[in-house]
VODREN-763964 format. One line per 3 residues: number of its first residue (from 1); their letters; for each residue x, y negated, z negated of C-alpha. Coordinates in nm, 4 decimals, padded with zeros to 6 digits. Layout:
<recs>
NUM = a = X/Y/Z; ...;
</recs>
This chain:
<recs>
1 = xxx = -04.4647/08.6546/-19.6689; -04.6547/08.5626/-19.9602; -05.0113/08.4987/-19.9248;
4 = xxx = -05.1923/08.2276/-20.1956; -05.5349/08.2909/-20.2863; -05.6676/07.9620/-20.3822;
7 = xxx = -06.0429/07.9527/-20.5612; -06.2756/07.6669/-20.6315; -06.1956/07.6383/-21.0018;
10 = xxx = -05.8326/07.6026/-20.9318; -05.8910/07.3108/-20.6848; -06.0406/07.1656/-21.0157;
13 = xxx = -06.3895/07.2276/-20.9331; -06.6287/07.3489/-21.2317; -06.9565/07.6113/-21.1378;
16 = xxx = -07.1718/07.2719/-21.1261; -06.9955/07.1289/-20.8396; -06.9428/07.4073/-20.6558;
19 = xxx = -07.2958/07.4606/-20.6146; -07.3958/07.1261/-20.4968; -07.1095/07.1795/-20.2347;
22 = xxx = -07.2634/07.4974/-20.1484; -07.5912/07.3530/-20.0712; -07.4422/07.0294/-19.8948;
25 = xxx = -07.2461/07.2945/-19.6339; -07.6699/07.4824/-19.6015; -07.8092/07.1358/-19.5198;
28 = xxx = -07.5181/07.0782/-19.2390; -07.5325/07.4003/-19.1359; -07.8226/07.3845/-18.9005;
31 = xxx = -07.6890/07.0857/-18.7285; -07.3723/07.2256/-18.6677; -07.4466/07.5166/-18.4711;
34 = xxx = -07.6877/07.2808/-18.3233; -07.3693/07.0760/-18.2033; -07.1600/07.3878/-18.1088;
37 = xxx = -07.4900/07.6039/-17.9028; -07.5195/07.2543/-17.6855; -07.4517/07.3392/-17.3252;
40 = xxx = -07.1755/07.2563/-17.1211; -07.2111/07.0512/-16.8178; -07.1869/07.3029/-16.5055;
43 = xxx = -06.8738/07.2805/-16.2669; -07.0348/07.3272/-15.8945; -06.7884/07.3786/-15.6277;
46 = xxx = -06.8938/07.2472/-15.2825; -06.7453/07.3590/-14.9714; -06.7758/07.2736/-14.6026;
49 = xxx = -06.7938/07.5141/-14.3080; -06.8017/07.3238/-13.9642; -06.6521/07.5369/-13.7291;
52 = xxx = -06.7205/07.9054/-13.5919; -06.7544/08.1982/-13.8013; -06.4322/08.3955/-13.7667;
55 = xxx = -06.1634/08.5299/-14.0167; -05.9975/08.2169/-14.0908; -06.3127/08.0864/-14.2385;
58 = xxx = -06.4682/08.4329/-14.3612; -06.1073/08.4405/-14.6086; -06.2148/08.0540/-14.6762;
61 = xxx = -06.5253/08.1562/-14.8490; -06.4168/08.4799/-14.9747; -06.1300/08.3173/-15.1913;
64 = xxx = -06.3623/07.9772/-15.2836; -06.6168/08.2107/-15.4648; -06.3160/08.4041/-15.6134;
67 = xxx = -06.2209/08.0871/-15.7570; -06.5633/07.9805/-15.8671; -06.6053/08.2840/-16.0875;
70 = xxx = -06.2619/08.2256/-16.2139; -06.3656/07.8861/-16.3202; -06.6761/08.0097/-16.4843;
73 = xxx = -06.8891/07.8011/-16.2300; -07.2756/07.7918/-16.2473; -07.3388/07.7227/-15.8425;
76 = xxx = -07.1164/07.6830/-15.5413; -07.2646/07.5153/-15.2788; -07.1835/07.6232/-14.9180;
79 = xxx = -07.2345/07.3265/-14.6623; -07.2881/07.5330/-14.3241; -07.2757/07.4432/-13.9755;
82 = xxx = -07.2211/07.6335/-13.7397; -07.2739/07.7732/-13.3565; -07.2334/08.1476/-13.4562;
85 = xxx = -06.9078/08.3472/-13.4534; -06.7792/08.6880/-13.5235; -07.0181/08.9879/-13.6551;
88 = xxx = -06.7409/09.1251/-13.8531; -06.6611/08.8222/-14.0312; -07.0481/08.7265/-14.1181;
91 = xxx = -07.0491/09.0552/-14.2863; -06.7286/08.9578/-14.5024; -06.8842/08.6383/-14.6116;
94 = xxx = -07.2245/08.7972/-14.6635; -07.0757/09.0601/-14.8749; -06.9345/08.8168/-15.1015;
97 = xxx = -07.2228/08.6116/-15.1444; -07.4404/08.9349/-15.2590; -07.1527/09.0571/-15.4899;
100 = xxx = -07.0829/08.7307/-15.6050; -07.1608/08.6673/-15.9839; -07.2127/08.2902/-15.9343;
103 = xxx = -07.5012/08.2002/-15.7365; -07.4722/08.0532/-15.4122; -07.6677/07.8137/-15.1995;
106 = xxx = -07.6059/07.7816/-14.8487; -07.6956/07.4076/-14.7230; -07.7482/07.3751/-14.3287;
109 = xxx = -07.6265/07.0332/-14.3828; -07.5116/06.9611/-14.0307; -07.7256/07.0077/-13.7251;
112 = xxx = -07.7546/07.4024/-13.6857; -07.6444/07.7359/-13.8574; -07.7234/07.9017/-13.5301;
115 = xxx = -07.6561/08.3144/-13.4663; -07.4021/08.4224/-13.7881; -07.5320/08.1164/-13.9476;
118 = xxx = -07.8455/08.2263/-13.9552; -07.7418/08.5880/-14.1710; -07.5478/08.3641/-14.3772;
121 = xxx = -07.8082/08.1576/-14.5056; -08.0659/08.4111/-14.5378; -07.8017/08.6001/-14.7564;
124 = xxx = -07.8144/08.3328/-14.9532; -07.9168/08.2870/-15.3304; -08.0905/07.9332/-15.2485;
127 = xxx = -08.1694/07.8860/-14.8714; -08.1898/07.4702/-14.8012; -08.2127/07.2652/-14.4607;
130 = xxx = -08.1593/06.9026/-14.4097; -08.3833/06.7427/-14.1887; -08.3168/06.7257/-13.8268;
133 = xxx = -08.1352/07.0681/-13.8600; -08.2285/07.4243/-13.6922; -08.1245/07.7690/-13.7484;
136 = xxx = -08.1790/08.0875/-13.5445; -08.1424/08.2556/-13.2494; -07.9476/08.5359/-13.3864;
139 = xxx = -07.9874/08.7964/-13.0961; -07.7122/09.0158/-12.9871; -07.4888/08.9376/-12.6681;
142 = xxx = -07.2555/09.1011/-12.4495; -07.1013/09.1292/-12.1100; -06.9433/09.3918/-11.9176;
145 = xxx = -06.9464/09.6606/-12.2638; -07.0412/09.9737/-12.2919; -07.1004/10.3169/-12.1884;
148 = xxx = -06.8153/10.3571/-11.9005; -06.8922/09.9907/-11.7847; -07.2428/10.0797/-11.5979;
151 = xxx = -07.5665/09.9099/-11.6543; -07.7224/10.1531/-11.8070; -07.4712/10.2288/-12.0996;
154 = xxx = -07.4378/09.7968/-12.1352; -07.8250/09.7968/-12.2194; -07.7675/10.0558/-12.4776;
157 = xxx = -07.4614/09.8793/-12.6405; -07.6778/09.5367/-12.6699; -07.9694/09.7802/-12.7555;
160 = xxx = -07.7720/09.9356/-13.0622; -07.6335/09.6185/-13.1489; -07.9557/09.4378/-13.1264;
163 = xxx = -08.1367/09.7170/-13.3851; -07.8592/09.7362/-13.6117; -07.8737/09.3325/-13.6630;
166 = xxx = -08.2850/09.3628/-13.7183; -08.2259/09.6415/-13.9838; -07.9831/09.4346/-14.1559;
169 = xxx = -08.1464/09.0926/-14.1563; -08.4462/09.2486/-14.2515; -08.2995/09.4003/-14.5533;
172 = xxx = -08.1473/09.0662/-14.6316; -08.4794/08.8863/-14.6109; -08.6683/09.1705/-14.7753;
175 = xxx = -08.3985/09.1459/-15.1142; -08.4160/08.7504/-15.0841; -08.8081/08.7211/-15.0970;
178 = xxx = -08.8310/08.5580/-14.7559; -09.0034/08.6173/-14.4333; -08.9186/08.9485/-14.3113;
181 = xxx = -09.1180/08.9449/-13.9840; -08.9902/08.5767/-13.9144; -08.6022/08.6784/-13.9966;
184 = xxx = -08.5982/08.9444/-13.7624; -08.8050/08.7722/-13.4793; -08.4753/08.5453/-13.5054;
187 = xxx = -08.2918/08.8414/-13.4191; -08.4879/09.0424/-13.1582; -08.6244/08.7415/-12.9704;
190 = xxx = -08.3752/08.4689/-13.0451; -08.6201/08.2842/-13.2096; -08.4949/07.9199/-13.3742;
193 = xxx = -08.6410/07.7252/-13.6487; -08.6595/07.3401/-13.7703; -08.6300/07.3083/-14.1153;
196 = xxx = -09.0058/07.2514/-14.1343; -09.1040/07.5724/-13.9689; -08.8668/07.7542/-14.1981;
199 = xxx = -08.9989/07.6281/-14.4863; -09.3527/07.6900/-14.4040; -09.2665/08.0296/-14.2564;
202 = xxx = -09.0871/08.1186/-14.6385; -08.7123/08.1518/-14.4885; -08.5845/07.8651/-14.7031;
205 = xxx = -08.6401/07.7622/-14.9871; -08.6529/07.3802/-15.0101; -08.5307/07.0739/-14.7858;
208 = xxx = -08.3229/06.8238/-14.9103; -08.1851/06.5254/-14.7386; -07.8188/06.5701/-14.9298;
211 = xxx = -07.6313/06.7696/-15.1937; -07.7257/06.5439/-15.4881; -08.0804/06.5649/-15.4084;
214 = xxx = -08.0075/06.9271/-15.3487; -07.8184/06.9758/-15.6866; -08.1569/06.7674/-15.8836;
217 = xxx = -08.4102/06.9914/-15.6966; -08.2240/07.3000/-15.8388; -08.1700/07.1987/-16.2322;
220 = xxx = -08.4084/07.4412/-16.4265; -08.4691/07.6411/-16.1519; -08.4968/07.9871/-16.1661;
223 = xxx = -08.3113/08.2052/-15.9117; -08.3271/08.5782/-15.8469; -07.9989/08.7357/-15.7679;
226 = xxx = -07.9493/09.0409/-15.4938; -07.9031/09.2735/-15.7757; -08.3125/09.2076/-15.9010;
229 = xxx = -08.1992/09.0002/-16.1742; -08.2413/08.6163/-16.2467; -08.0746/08.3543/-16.3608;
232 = xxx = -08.1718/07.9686/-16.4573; -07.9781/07.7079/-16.2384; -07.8515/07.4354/-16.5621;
235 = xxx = -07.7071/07.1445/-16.3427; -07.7564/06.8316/-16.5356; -07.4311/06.6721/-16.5688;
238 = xxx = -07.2644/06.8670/-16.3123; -06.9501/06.8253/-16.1992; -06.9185/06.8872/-15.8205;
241 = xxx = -06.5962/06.9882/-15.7432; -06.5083/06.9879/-15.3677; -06.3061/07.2812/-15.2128;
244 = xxx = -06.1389/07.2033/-14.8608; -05.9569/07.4288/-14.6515; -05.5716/07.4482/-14.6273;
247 = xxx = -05.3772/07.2800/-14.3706; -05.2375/07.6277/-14.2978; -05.6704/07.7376/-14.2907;
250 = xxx = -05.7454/07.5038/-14.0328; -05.4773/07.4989/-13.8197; -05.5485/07.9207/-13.7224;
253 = xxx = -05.9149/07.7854/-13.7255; -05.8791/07.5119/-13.4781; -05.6766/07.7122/-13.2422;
256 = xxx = -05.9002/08.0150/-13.2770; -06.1874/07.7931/-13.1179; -06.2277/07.8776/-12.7718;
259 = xxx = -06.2113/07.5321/-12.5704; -05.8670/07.5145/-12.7641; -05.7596/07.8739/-12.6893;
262 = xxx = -05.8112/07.8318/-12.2924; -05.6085/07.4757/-12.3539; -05.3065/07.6812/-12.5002;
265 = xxx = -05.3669/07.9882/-12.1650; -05.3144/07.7188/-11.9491; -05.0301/07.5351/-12.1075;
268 = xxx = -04.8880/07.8384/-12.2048; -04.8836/07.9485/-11.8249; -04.7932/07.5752/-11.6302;
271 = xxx = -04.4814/07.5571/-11.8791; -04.3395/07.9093/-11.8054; -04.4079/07.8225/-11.4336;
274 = xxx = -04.2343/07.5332/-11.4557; -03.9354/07.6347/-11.6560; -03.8854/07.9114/-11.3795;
277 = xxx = -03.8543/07.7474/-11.0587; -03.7120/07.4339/-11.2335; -03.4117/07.6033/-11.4741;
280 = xxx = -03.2821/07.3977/-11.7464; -03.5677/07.1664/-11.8139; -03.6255/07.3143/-12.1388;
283 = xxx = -03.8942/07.1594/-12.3001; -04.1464/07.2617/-12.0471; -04.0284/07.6247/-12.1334;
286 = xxx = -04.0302/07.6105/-12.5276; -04.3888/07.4128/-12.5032; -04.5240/07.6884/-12.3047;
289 = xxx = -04.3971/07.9636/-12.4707; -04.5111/07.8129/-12.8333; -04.8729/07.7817/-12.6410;
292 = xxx = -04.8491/08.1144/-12.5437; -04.7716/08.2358/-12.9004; -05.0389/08.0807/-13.0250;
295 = xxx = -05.3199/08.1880/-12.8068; -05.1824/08.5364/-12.8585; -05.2381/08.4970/-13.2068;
298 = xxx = -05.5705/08.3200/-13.2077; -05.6691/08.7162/-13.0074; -05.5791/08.8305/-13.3033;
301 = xxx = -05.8979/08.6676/-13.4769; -06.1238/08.5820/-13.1622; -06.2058/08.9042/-12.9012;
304 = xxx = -06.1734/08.8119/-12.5862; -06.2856/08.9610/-12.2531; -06.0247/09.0539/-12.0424;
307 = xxx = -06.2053/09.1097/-11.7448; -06.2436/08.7055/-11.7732; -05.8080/08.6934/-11.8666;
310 = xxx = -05.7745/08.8058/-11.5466; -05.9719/08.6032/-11.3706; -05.8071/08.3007/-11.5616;
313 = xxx = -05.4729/08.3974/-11.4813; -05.5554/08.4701/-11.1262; -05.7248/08.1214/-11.0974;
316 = xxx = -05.3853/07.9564/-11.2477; -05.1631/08.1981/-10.9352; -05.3933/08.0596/-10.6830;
319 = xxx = -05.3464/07.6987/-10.7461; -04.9056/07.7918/-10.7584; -04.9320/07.9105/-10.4415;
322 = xxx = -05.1225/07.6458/-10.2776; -04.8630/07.4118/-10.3461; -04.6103/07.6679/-10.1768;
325 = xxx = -04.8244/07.7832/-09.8954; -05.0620/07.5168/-09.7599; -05.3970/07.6951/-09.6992;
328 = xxx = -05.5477/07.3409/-09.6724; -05.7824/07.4115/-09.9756; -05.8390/07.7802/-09.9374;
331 = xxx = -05.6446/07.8804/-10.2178; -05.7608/07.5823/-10.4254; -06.1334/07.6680/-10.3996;
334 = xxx = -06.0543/08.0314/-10.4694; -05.8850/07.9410/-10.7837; -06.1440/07.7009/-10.8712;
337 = xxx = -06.3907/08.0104/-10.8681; -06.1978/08.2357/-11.0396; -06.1502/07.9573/-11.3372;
340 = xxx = -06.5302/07.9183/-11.3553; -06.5949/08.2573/-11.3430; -06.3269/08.3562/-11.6173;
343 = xxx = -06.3985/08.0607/-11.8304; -06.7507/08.2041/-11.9001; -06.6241/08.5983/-11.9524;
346 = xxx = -06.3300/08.5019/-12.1707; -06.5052/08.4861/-12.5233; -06.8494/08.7053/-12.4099;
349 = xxx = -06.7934/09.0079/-12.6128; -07.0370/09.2133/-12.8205; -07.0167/09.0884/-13.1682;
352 = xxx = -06.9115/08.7219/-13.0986; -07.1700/08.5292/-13.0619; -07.1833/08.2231/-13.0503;
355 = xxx = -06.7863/08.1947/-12.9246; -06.8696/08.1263/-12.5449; -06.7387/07.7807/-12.4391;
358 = xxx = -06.9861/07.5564/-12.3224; -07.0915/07.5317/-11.9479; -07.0108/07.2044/-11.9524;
361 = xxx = -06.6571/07.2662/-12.0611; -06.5879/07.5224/-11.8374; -06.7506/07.2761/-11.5264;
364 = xxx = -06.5387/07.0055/-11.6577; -06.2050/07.2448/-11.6744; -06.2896/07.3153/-11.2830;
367 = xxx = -06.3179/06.9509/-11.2290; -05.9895/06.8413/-11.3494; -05.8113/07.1235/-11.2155;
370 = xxx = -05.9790/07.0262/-10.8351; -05.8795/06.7043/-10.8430; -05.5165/06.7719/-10.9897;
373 = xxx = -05.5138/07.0362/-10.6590; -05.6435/06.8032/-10.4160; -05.3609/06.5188/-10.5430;
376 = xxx = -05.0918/06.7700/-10.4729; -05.2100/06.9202/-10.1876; -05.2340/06.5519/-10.0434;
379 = xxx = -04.8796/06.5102/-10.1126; -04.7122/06.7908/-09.9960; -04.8928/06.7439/-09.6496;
382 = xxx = -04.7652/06.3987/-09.6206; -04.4421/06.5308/-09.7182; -04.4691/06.7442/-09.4233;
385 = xxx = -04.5176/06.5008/-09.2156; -04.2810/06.2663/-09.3225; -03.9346/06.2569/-09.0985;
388 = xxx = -03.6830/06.4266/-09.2644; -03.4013/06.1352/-09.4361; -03.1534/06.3880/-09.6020;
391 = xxx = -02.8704/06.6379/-09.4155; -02.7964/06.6458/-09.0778; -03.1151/06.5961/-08.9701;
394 = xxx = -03.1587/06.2810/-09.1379; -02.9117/06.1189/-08.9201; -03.0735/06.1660/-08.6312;
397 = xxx = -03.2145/05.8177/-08.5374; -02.9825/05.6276/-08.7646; -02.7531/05.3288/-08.6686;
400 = xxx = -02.4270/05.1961/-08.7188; -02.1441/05.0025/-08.6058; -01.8931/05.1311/-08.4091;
403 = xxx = -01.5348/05.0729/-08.5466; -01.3358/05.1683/-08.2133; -01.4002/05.2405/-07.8546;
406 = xxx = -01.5828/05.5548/-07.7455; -01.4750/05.6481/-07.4286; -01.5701/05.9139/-07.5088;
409 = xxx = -01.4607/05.9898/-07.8881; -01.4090/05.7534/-08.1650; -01.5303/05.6538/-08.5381;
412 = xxx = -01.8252/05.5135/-08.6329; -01.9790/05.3921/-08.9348; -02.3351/05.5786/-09.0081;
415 = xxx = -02.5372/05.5728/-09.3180; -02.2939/05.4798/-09.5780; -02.0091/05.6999/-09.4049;
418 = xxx = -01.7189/05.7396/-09.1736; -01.7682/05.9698/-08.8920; -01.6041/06.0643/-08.5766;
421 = xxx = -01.8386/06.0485/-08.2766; -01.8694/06.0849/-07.8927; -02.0675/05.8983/-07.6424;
424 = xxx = -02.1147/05.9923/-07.2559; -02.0896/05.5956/-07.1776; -01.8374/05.3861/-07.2959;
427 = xxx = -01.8751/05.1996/-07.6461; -01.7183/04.9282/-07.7221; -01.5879/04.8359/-08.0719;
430 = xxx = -01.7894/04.6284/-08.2703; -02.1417/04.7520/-08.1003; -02.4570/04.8852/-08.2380;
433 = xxx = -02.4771/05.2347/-08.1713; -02.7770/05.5160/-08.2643; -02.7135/05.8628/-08.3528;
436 = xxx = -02.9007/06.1422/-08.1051; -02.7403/06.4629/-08.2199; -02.5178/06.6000/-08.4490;
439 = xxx = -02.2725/06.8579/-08.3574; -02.1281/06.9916/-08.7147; -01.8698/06.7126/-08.8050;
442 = xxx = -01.9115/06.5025/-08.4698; -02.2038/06.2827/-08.4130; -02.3457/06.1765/-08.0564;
445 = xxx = -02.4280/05.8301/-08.0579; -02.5411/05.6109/-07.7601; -02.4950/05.2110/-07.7757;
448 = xxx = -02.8128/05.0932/-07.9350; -02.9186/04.7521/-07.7745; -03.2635/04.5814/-07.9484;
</recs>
């Protein structure tokens, strides 16, 4: 290909005119690099964690703040509220916070980051509360862990769990130029904080009643990343982009929370029950085997105790067999126990706190499930009780018309049906007569006068 080199004299332009072109460009010059160095507006994604800390929403803010560096974002905001969750997953998310090249803030925008929460925000570039929130109460929990399952070795498992959360959250605090002695106070003696007692205690940074007040407090700021460095916050003009979960995301999030994952046990276990001693229904045996699926998935993210399984699945037994053996409420108040009991094991492992259901749940679980007893237990008794209308032994007390003499053996008409029947005194046709007996195909009848 043949390249043209074209000059200013053969564009018809003399040495005069090229000059004064030369200093037109030198007076424009300024104003257009001027034009070009003029910042951007920032993009600021916002996203919204309501729910318990757990892998679902640990890959949730892993991949948002993947995408915020890949759209060259100057802030992602993290909306948090939370009752605790999972120490593994905390870790994840606090891990990419502190690696992350965009700076975050973490906004306790609902009414508590309580437990993980509280790592979470202090992890954070820019700490922020809204008022009426709280955050805190971060210490270790665990039942029936540890060294062989005696006291002794439980207290050291909460013990090293308990100094290995204090050594991190006061590294955390220590590279965030907060409160040390205050962050791990939250730790050791479950301390929790109002917004105003954080910020005068130096564990947040600001308060601010909503993300666009949040967003105008930071603009110009100057924020010091985890590595030592800092960087100035430019959010004029910023475009807040929000960032939702999948439908696949919170799906596995809603049925990893507890109160939903003893739902699905107990589904899971009434359908397969049901399907076996009533063959052919179908549904009841596809609905609890999809339930059962699912809670054995939502293990997968959420420990669970299984000391408390146990009792849970023994609770569901007892309340089977009191419908087949009447105990008169034994049974029922044993498996009421063992649901109460097992509801408040299930989801207290070391390293998930903040995952117990609430007492009030459980109580309410107990509730239902007494009254649902006491209904059927009521109605099996009276079926007990009741005289017995089908088979032979229904007949017994029945009457009908006789439709020949019986002196002693002739037909009768009895319940809908011809029978042949015998009576020791003569019947005559046409009469009322009441069954006393039945004899295989022969019914004993006496004439039944009102």
């Amino acid at each position: 290909m043949k390249r043209e080199k074209i000059s200013a004299s053969d564009r018809g332009v003399g040495p005069s005119g090229a000059l004064l072109l030369l200093a037109a460009a030198l007076c424009f010059l300024p104003q257009m690099a001027g034009a070009s160095a003029a910042p951007q507006p920032s993009l600021v994604l916002s996203l919204q964690l309501s729910d318990a800390i757990q892998p679902v929403t640990a890959r949730y803010v892993v991949e948002s703040l993947r995408l915020a560096q890949r759209e060259g974002c100057g802030l992602v905001v993290l909306n948090l509220d939370t009752p605790g969750g999972l120490m593994d997953s905390t870790q994840t998310i606090v891990k990419a916070i502190t690696s992350s090249p965009v700076p975050v803030a973490v906004f306790v925008s609902g009414t508590r980051a309580a437990s993980a929460g509280f790592f979470i925000t202090i992890a954070a570039d820019v700490a922020a509360m809204a008022p009426g929130t709280r955050f805190g109460a971060s210490h270790p929990v665990g039942l029936l862990g540890g060294g062989g399952g005696d006291k002794k070795g439980m207290e050291t498992l909460i013990q090293k769990a308990e100094n290995d959360a204090a050594a991190w959250i006061r590294s955390l605090a220590e590279n965030r130029g907060r409160n040390v002695v205050l962050a791990e106070e939250a730790v050791r003696l479950s301390r929790a904080f109002s917004e105003k007692e954080a910020l005068k205690g130096g564990l947040i940074d600001l308060i601010a009643p909503d993300e666009g007040t949040l967003l105008s407090s930071l603009d110009g700021k100057e924020v010091r990343r985890f590595d030592g460095k800092t960087v100035t916050l430019h959010l004029s003009g910023a475009k807040v982009r929000s960032v939702a979960m999948s439908w696949r995301e919170r799906f596995l999030s809603w049925i990893a929370y507890p109160d939903i994952m003893i739902f699905l046990l107990i589904v899971g276990l009434v359908g397969l029950y049901v399907e076996f001693t009533h063959p052919g229904m179908i549904a009841p045996g596809v609905l609890g085997g999809v339930a059962l699926i699912c809670f054995g998935y939502a293990t997968s993210l959420i420990p669970i105790n299984y000391a408390g399984l146990l009792l849970f699945v023994l609770g569901i037994a007892l309340f089977i067999l009191e419908i087949k053996v009447t105990s008169y409420g034994t049974l029922t108040l044993g498996g009421i126990a063992c649901l109460f009991l097992g509801g408040l094991m299930l989801f207290r492992t070391p390293g998930g706190e903040g995952l117990d259901v609430p007492l009030w749940t459980v109580g309410s679980l107990c509730f239902a499930a007494a009254l649902i007893m006491a209904f059927l237990t009521h109605r099996v008794i009276w079926a007990h009780r009741q005289r017995v209308t089908t088979g032979e032994e229904g007949l017994v007390g029945e009457t009908g018309e006789a439709l020949s003499d019986l002196d002693p053996e002739g037909r009768v008409f009895v319940h809908g049906e011809y029978w042949n029947a015998r009576s020791r005194s003569p019947v005559r046709k046409g009469s009322v007569v009441k069954v006393v007996a039945v004899q295989g195909m022969m019914l004993e009848v006496k004439e039944h006068r009102d």
